[in-house]
C-alpha positions in Angstrom: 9.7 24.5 -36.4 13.2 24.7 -34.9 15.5 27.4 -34.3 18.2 28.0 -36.8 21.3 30.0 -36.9 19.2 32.8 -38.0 19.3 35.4 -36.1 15.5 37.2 -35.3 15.0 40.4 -35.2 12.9 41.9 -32.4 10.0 42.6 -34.4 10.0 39.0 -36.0 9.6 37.8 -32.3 7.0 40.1 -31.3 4.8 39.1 -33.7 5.6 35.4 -33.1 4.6 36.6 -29.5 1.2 38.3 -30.0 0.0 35.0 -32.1 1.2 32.6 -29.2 0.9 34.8 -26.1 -2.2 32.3 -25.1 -0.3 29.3 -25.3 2.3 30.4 -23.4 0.1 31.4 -20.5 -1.3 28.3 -21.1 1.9 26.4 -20.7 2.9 28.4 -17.7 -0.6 27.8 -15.8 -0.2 24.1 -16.5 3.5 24.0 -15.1 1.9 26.1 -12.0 -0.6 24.0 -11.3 1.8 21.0 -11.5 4.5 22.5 -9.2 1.6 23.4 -7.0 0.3 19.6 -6.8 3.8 18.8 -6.4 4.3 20.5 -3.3 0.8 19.6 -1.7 1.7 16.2 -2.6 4.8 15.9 -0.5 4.1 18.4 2.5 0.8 16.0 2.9 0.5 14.1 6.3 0.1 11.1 4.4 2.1 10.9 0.8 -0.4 10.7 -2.1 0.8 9.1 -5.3 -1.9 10.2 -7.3 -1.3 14.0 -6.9 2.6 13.3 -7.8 1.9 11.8 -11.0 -1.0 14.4 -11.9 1.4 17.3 -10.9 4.5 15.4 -13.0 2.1 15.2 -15.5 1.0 18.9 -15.6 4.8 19.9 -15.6 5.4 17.7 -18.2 3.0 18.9 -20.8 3.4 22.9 -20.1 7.3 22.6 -20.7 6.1 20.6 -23.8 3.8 23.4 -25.2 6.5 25.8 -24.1 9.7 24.3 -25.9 7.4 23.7 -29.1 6.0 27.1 -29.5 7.8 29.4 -32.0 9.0 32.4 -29.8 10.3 29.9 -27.2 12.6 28.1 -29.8 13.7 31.6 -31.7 15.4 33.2 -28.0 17.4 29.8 -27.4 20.5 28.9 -28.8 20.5 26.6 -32.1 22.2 23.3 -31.0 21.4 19.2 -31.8 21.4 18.8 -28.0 18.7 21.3 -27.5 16.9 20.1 -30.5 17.1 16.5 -29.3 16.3 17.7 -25.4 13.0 19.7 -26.5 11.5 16.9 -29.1 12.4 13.9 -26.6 10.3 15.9 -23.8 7.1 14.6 -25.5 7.8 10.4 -24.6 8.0 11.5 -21.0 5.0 12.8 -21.3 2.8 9.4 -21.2 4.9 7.8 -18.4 3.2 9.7 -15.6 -0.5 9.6 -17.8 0.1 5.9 -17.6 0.7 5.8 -13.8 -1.9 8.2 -12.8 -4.6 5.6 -14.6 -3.2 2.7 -13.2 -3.3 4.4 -9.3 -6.9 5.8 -10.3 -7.6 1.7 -10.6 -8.6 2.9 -14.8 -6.4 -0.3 -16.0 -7.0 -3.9 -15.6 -5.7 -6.0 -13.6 -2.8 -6.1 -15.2 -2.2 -2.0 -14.5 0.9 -2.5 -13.1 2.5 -4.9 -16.2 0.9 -2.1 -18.8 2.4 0.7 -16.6 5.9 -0.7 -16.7 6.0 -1.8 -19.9 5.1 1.2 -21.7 7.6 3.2 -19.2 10.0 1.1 -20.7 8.7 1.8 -24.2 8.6 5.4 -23.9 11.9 5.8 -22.0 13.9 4.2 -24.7 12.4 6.6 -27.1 13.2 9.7 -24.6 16.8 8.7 -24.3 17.6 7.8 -28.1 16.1 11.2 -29.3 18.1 12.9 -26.9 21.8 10.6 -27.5 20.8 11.5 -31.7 18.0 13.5 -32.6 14.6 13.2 -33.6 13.4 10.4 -35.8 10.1 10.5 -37.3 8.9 6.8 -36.9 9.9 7.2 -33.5 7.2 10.1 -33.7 4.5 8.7 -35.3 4.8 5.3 -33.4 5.0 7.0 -30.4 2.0 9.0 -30.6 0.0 6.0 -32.5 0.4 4.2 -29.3 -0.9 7.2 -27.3 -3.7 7.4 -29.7 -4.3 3.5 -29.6 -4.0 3.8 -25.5 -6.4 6.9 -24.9 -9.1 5.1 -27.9 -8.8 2.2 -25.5 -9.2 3.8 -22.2 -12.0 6.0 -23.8 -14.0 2.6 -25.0 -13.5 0.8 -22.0 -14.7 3.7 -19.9 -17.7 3.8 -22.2 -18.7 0.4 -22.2 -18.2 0.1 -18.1 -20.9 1.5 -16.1 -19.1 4.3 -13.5 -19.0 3.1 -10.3 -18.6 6.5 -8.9 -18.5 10.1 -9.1 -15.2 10.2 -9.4 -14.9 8.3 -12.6 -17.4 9.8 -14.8 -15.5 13.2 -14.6 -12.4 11.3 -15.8 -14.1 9.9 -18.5 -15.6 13.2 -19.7 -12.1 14.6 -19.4 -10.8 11.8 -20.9 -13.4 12.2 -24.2 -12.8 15.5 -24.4 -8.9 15.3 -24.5 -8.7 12.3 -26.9 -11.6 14.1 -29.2 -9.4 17.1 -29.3 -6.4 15.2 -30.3 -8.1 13.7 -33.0 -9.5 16.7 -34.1 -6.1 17.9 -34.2 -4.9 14.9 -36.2 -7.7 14.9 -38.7 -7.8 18.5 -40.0 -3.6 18.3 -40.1 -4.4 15.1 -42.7 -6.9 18.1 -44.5 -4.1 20.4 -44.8 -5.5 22.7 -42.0 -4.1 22.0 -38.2 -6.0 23.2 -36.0 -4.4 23.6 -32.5 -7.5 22.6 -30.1 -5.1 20.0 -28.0 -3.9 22.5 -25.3 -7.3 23.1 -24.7 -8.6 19.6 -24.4 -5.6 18.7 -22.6 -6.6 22.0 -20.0 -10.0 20.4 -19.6 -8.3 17.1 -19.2 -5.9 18.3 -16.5 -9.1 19.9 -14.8 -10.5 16.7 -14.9 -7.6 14.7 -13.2 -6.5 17.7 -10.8 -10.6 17.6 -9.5 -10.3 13.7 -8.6 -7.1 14.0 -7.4 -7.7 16.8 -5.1 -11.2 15.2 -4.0 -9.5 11.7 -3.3 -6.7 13.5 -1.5 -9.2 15.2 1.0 -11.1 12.1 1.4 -8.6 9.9 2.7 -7.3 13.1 4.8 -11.0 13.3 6.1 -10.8 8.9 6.5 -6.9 9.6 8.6 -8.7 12.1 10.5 -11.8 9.9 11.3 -9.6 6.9 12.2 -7.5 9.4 14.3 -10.5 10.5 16.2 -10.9 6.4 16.5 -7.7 5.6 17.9 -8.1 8.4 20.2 -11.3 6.4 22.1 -9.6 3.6 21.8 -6.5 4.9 23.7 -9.0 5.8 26.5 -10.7 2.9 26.8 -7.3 1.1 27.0 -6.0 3.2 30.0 -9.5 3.0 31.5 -8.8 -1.0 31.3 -5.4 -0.4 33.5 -5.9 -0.3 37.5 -6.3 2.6 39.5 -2.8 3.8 41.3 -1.7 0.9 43.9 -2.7 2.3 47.4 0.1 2.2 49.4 0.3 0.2 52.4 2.2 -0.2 55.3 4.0 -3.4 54.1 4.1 -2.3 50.1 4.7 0.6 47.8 4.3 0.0 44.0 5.0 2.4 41.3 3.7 1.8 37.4 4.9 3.8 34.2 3.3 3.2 31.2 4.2 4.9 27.5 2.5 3.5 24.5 4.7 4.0 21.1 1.2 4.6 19.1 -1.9 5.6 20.7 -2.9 2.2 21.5 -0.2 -0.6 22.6 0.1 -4.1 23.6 1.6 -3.6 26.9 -0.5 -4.4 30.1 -0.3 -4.7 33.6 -2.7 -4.9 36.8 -2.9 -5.3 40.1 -4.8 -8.8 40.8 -4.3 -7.9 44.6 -3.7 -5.4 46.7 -4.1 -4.8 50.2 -3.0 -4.2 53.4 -0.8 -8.0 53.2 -0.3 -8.8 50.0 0.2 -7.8 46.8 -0.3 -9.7 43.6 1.7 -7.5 40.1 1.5 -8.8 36.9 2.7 -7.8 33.7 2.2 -8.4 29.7 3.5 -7.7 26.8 1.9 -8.4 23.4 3.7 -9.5 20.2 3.2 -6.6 17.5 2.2 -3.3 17.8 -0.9 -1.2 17.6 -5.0 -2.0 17.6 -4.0 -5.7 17.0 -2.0 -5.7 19.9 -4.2 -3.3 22.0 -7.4 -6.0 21.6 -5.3 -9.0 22.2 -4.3 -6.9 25.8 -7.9 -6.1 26.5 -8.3 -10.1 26.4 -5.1 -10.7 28.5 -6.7 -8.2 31.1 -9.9 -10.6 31.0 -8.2 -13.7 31.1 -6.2 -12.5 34.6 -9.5 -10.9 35.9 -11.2 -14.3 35.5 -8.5 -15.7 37.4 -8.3 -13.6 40.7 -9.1 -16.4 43.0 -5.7 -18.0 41.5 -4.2 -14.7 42.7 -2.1 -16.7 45.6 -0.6 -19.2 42.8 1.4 -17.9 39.9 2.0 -21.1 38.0 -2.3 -21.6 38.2 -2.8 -18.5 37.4 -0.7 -18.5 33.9 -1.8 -21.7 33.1 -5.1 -20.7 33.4 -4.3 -18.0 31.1 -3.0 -19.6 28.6 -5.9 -21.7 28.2 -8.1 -18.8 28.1 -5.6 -17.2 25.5 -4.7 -20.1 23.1 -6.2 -20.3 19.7 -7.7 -16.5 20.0 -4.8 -14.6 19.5 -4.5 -15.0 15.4 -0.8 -16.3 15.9 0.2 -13.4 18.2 1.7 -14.7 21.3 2.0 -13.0 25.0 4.7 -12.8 27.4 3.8 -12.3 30.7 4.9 -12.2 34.6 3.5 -12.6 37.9 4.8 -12.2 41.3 2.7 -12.7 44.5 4.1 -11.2 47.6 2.4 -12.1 51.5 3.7 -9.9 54.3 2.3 -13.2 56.7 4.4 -15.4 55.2 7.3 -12.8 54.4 7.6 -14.6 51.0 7.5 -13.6 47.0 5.7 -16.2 44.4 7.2 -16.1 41.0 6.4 -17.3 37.8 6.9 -15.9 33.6 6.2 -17.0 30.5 8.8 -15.7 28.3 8.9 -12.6 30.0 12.5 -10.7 31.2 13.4 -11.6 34.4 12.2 -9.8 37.7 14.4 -7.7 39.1 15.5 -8.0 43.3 17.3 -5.0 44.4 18.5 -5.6 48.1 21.4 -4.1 50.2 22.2 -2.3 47.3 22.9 -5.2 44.6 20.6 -6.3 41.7 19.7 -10.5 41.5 17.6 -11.2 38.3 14.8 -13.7 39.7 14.4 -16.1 36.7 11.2 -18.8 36.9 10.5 -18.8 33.0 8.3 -20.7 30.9 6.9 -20.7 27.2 5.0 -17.6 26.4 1.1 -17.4 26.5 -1.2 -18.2 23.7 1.4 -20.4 21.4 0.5 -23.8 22.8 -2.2 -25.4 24.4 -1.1 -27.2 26.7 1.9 -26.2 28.7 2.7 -26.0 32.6 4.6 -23.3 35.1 6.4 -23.4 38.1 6.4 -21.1 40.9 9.7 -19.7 42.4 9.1 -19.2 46.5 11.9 -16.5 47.9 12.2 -15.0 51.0 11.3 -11.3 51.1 13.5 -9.1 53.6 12.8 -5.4 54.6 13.5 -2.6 52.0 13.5 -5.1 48.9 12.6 -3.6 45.8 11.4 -5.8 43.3 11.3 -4.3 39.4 9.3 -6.0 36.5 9.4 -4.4 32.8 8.8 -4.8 29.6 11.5 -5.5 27.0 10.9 -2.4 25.3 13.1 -1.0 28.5 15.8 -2.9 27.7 16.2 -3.1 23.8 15.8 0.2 23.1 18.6 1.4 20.9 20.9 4.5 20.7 21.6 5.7 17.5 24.3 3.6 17.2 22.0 0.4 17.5 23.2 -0.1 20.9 20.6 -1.4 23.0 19.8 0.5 27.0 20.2 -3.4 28.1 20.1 -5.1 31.8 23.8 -3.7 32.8 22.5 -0.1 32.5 19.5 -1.0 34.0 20.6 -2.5 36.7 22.9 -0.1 37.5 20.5 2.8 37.5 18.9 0.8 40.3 22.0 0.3 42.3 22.5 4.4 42.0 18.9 5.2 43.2 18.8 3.6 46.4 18.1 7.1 47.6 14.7 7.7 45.6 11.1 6.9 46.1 9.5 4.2 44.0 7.6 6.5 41.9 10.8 8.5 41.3 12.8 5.3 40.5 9.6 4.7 37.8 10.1 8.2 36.6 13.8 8.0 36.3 14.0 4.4 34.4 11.5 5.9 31.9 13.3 9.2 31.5 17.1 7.3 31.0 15.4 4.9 28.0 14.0 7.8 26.1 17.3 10.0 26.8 18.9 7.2 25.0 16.9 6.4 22.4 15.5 9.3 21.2 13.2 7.4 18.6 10.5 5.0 20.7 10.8 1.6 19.2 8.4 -0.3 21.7 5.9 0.5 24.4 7.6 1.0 27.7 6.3 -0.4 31.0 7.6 -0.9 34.3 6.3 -1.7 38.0 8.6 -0.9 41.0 7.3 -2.5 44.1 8.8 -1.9 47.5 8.5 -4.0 50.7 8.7 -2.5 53.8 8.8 -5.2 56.6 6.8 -8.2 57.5 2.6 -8.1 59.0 2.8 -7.6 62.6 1.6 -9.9 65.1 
């Protein structure tokens, strides 16, 4: 019933306590266990749908017992509002039922059509009742659609065999909570309600809250797994990158590499290095993560496959674009290479799509440009080499263009000026503190890592004698 302008004396309301003191613990367990849900849902690693709309549905239907019970409705103020807010509470109700099934995978194939249309049905229920009170068709089709709906879902679960564990504790939760509504509904026809709902709707939420809770920690337990799996694979992709360059008397070369994920599709190697010559090459990989990562372990196969091209860059390229094209699933590679010979006193330079090499001498920065089309697109392209002369003290920087588009938080990218100009200012620093430094300035800027970031500084210290 609803509250009138009556007023209730305290003994009135005690009794009406003592006869509905279980319901109201009742109500105030199921809105406990729904703000608990709730909060587990959101402060979860990983966001879990199915836990919001089981804990929106617990809420739901505890404030639902609450508002309808007798000594809730005599301590509130009498008002059509209120009257309209507490009956219209009851068409939310479905709307996260409905969801919850359809996530579970409980509807057909067409779940999602189902879902939103009865949202839609329900809503326009909610927000009439509360605009201008309750109207009893609105009731009883409301609930004969809830009826028809749980009937449905209760024959359909019966007729399908259960696929797992997990579904033949809904569909016992879901018999018992339909049976107790109809139990309700029949002996109200005999003149004799009998209130049984609550309690196969507390066996039903039991029900939901075990699959939920079970599905949640499974797919923690499946993150946690593939974590452990991206952890070997981010070993076995540094194992892939060379050893530290052993510094010669004619070269010093520096690499920095920081992954954005635990596996990236950034790559670089040394294809030579000794006491003459050095040959430093660098990749980057379209996308991000394990995709990228395997299509790097096949770029560092391609250029090991190569090494007797080492002297050549445009061969060498070449070469691996062939070995590249049509394996990549439609992820392309750019790439440089630059071979330097302290005999000859000469650089060979060749990209493919790659930013340009950097030349730092006498204290001003000349982009070295010899570009082609990037690996693994098409099958059957060409590269040039670019032969310059290599003088004493040059320092020679190739990167990755995570370096140079990473953004501020005004979307303002680091960019070649800045870059180049952090060269020009650190004439006075080894090559492994110019590395350091270029990586430290790109993640002072942008404080979010967009891209993997790699870079090689290579430094030239006079031609072979003799």
């Amino acid at each position: 019933m609803y509250a009138s302008e009556a007023q209730y004396t305290a003994s009135q309301i005690l009794h009406t306590l003592r006869h509905e003191v279980f319901f109201l613990l009742l109500g105030a367990a199921f809105t406990t266990v729904g703000l608990v849900s709730a909060a587990f849902a959101l402060l979860a690693r990983k966001f879990t749908p199915l836990l919001l709309w089981f804990s929106l549905f617990s809420i739901l239907y505890g404030l639902r017992l609450w508002v309808g019970l007798d000594t809730v409705q005599m301590m509130m103020p009498s008002s059509a509002f209120l009257i309209g807010a507490r009956h219209s509470i009851q068409y939310l109700l479905p709307i996260p039922a409905i969801f919850y099934f359809e996530t579970a995978g409980f509807l057909s194939k067409y779940g999602k059509k189902i879902s939103y249309a009865l949202t839609v049905f329900y809503l326009s229920f909610f927000f009439w009742t509360l605009a201008f009170g309750p109207q009893q068709f609105f009731d009883w089709l409301g609930d004969s659609v809830l009826i028809g709906l749980g009937v449905s879902l209760t024959v359909l679960s019966l007729r399908r065999r259960a696929p797992d564990f997990d579904y033949g504790i809904l569909r016992l939760g879901l018999l018992v909570f339909v049976g107790s509504i109809l139990c309700g509904s029949i002996s109200s026809l005999l003149g004799s309600y009998l209130e049984v709902e609550p309690i196969g709707f507390a066996f039903f939420l039991a029900a939901l809250g075990y699959v939920a809770i079970r599905r949640s920690l499974r797919r923690d337990l499946q993150l946690h797994e593939i974590q452990k799996e991206l952890d070997v694979a981010r070993r076995i992709q540094m194992a892939i990158l060379p050893s530290p360059f052993q510094n010669s008397a004619r070269f010093r070369v520096a690499a920095r590499y920081v992954p954005m994920t635990s596996v990236a599709g950034d790559f670089y190697d040394f294809l030579v290095a000794d006491e003459n010559q050095a040959g430093l090459l660098i990749a980057d990989v379209s996308g991000h993560g394990v995709p990228a990562a395997l299509i790097a372990s096949m770029v560092k196969i391609a250029a090991s496959s190569l090494r007797a091209k080492a002297a050549d860059p445009a061969a060498l390229l070449t070469g691996m674009n062939g070995a590249l094209c049509g394996n990549t699933q439609n992820q392309f590679v750019t790439a440089a290479y630059v071979y330097l010979d302290a005999t000859s006193g000469f650089l060979h330079y060749s990209a493919a799509g790659h930013p340009p090499m950097l030349l730092l001498r006498n204290g001003a920065v000349t982009e070295i440009i010899e570009n082609g089309l990037v690996l693994a697109a098409f099958p059957s392209i060409s590269f040039a080499t670019l032969k310059h002369p290599l003088k004493p003290g040059d320092r020679l920087v190739l990167y990755t263009d995570g370096i140079i588009e990473a953004d501020d938080e005004n979307q303002e990218e680091f960019g070649q000026t800045r870059l180049q100009a952090l060269l020009c200012n650190a004439l006075h620093l080894s090559v492994q503190e110019i590395a350091d430094q270029i990586i430290q300035s790109v993640q002072q800027w942008s404080k979010i890592q967009g891209d993997d970031l790699t870079v090689l500084v290579c430094e030239y210290a006079g031609p072979a004698s003799g």
